[in-house]
C-alpha positions as CSV (number, residue, x, y, z in Angstrom):
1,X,74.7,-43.4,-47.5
2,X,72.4,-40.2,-47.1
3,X,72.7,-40.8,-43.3
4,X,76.5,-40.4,-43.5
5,X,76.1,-37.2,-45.5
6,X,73.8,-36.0,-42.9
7,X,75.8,-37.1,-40.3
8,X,79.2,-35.9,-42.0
9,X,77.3,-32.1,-42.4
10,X,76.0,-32.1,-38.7
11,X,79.8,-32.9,-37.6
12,X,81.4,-30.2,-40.1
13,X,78.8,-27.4,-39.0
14,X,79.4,-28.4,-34.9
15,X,83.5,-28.5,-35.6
16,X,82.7,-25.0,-37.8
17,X,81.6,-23.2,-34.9
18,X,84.2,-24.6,-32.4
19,X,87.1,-22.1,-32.3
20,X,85.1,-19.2,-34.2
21,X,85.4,-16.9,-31.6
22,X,88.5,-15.1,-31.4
23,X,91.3,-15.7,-28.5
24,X,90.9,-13.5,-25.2
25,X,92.7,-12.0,-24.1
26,X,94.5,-10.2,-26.7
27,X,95.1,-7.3,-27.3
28,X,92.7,-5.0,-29.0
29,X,93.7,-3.7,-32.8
30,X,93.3,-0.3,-33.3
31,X,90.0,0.7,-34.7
32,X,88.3,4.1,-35.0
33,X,84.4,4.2,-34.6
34,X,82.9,6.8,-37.6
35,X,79.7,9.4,-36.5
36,X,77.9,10.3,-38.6
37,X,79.4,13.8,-38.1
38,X,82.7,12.8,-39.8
39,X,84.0,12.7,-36.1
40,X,86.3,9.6,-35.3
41,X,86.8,8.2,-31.7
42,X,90.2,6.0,-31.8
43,X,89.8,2.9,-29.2
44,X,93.2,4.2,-28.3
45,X,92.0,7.3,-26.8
46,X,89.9,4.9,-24.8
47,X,92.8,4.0,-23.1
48,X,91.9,3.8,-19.0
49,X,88.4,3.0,-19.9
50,X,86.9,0.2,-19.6
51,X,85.0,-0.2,-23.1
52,X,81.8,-1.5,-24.5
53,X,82.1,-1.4,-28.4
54,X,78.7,-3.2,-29.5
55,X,78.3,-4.1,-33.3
56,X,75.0,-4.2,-34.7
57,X,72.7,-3.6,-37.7
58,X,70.6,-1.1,-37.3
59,X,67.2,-2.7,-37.8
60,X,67.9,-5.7,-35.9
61,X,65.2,-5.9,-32.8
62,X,67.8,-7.8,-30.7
63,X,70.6,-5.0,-31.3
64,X,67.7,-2.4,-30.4
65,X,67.6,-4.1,-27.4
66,X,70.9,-4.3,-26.1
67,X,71.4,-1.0,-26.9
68,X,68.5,-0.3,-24.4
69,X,70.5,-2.6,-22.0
70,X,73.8,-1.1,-22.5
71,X,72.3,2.9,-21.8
72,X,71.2,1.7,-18.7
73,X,74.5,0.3,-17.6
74,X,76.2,3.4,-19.6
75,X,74.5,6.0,-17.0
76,X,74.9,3.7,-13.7
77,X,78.6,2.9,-14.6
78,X,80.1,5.9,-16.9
79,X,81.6,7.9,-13.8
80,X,83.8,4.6,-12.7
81,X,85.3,4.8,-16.3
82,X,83.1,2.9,-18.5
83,X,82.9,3.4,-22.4
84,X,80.1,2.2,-24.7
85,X,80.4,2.3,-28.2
86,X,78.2,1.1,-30.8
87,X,79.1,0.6,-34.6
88,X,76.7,-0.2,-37.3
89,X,77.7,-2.4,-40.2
90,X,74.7,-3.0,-42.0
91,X,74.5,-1.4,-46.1
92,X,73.6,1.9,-45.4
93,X,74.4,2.0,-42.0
94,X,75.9,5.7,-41.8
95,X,72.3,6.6,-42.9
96,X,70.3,4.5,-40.5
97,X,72.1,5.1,-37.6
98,X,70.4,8.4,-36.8
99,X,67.1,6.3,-37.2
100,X,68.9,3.7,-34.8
101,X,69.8,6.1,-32.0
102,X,66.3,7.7,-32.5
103,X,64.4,4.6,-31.6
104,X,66.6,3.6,-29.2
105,X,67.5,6.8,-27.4
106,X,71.1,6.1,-26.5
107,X,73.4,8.9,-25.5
108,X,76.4,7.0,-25.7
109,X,78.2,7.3,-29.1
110,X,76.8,5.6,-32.6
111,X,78.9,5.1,-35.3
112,X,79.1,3.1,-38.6
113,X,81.7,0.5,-40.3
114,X,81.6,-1.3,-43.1
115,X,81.7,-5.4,-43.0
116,X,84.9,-5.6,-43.8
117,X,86.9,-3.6,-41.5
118,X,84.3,-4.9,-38.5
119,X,85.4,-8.5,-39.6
120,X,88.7,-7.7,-39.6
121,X,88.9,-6.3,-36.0
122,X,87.0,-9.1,-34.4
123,X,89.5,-11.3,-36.4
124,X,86.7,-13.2,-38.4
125,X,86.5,-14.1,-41.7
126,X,83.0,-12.7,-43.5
127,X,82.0,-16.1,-44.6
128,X,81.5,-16.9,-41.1
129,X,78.3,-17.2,-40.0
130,X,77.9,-14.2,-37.6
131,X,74.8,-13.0,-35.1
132,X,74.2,-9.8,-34.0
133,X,74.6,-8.1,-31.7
134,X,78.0,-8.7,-31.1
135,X,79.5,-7.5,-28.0
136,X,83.7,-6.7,-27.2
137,X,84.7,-6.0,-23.4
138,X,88.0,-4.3,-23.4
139,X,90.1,-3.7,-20.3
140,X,91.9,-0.5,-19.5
141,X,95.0,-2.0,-20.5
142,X,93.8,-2.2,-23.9
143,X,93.2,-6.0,-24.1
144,X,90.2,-7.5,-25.5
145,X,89.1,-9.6,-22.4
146,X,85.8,-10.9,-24.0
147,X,84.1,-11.2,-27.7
148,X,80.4,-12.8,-27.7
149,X,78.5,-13.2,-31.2
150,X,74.6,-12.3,-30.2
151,X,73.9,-16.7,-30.2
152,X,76.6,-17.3,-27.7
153,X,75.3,-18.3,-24.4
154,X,77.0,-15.6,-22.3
155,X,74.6,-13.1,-23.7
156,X,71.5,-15.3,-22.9
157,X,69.9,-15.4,-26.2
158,X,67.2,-17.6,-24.6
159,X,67.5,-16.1,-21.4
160,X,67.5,-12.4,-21.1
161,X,68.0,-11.7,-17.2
162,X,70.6,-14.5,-17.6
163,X,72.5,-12.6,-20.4
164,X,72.2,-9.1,-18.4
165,X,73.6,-10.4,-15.4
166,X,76.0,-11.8,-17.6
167,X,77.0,-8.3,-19.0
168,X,76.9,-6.4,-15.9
169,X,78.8,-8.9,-13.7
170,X,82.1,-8.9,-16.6
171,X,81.5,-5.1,-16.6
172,X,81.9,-4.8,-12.8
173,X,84.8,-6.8,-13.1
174,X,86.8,-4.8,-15.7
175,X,85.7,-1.8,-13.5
176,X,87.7,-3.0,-10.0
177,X,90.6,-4.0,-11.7
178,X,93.4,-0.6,-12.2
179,X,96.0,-0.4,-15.2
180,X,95.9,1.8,-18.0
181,X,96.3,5.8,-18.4
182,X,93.3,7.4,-19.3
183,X,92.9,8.5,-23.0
184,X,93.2,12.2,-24.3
C-alpha cells in the first residue's frame, strides 16, 4: 500500500510539471515594468525590439548571475535591437532592487512587480512551484517565442556554458528575423 502512495505522488508531481510552462508562441500581454523612480516602461513600447524581460528575486545568487550574463549580451547585442529587462518580485522588492543592480552592476533597466501580476503574465498560477530566474524571449512582433523557469534545461541549471549558449543562440535568432515597428 505505502508503495502505491509513493508511487501515485511520484506520478502526480511528474504529470504536475508536464504542461506548466506556458504555450509559445503567443502573444505577449501587456505588462509595464515599475523603477524604482515611479518611471514605467510598457512592453508595448518595446515593439521592434527584440526583448529580454528576466524575473527574479533580488537575493537569489542564480538571478545575480544571469543578470551578469544578460549585461554582457545587453552591451554586445543592444545596437541590433535587443531589450533586457529585469523585474523583481520578491517582498520588498522595489527596495532591494537598488541593492540588486548595485551588486550586480547592470545598466539595463531594473524594475519591481508584485507576485501576482508576474504570475499572471507568465500565465501561471502562484501555487505552482516556480524557480528563479525565470527568463521570457519576445520577438519584435510582439509574441512571446520562449518562457524558461530557472530548473528548465534550456537555461543549463547544471550546465552553465550549456545554458549561455543556450541564451545567446535564441537571442541571435530573434535578432535576424525582421517584423515589428520600433517602439516610441
Amino acid at each position: 500500500m505505502k508503495g502505491k502512495i509513493l508511487n501515485a505522488l511520484l506520478l502526480f508531481s511528474l504529470l504536475g510539471s508536464v504542461g506548466l510552462a506556458a504555450p509559445a508562441p503567443r502573444p505577449a500581454p501587456e505588462y509595464s515594468v515599475k523603477l524604482v523612480s515611479g518611471r514605467q516602461i510598457p512592453l508595448s513600447s518595446l515593439r521592434g525590439q527584440v526583448v529580454v524581460l528576466m524575473f527574479v528575486n533580488t537575493n537569489c545568487p542564480h538571478c545575480q548571475a544571469m543578470a551578469v550574463f544578460l549585461e554582457q549580451i545587453y552591451r554586445r547585442f543592444a545596437k541590433q535591437g535587443l531589450e533586457v529587462l529585469a523585474v523583481a518580485f520578491d517582498p520588498d522588492a522595489d527596495k532591494l532592487v537598488k541593492s540588486f543592480v548595485d551588486r550586480t552592476r547592470v545598466s539595463f533597466p531594473v524594475g519591481y512587480d508584485e507576485r501576482d501580476p508576474v504570475f499572471a503574465f507568465l500565465n501561471r498560477s502562484v501555487r505552482q512551484l516556480t524557480y528563479v530566474p525565470i527568463l521570457v524571449f519576445i520577438d519584435r512582433k510582439g509574441m512571446i517565442r520562449g518562457q524558461f523557469m530557472g530548473d528548465d534545461p534550456f537555461l543549463g541549471p547544471d550546465d552553465q556554458q550549456t545554458g549561455e549558449r543556450n541564451i545567446r543562440s535564441l537571442i541571435e535568432s530573434l535578432l535576424r528575423e525582421g517584423g515589428g515597428q520600433r517602439g516610441k
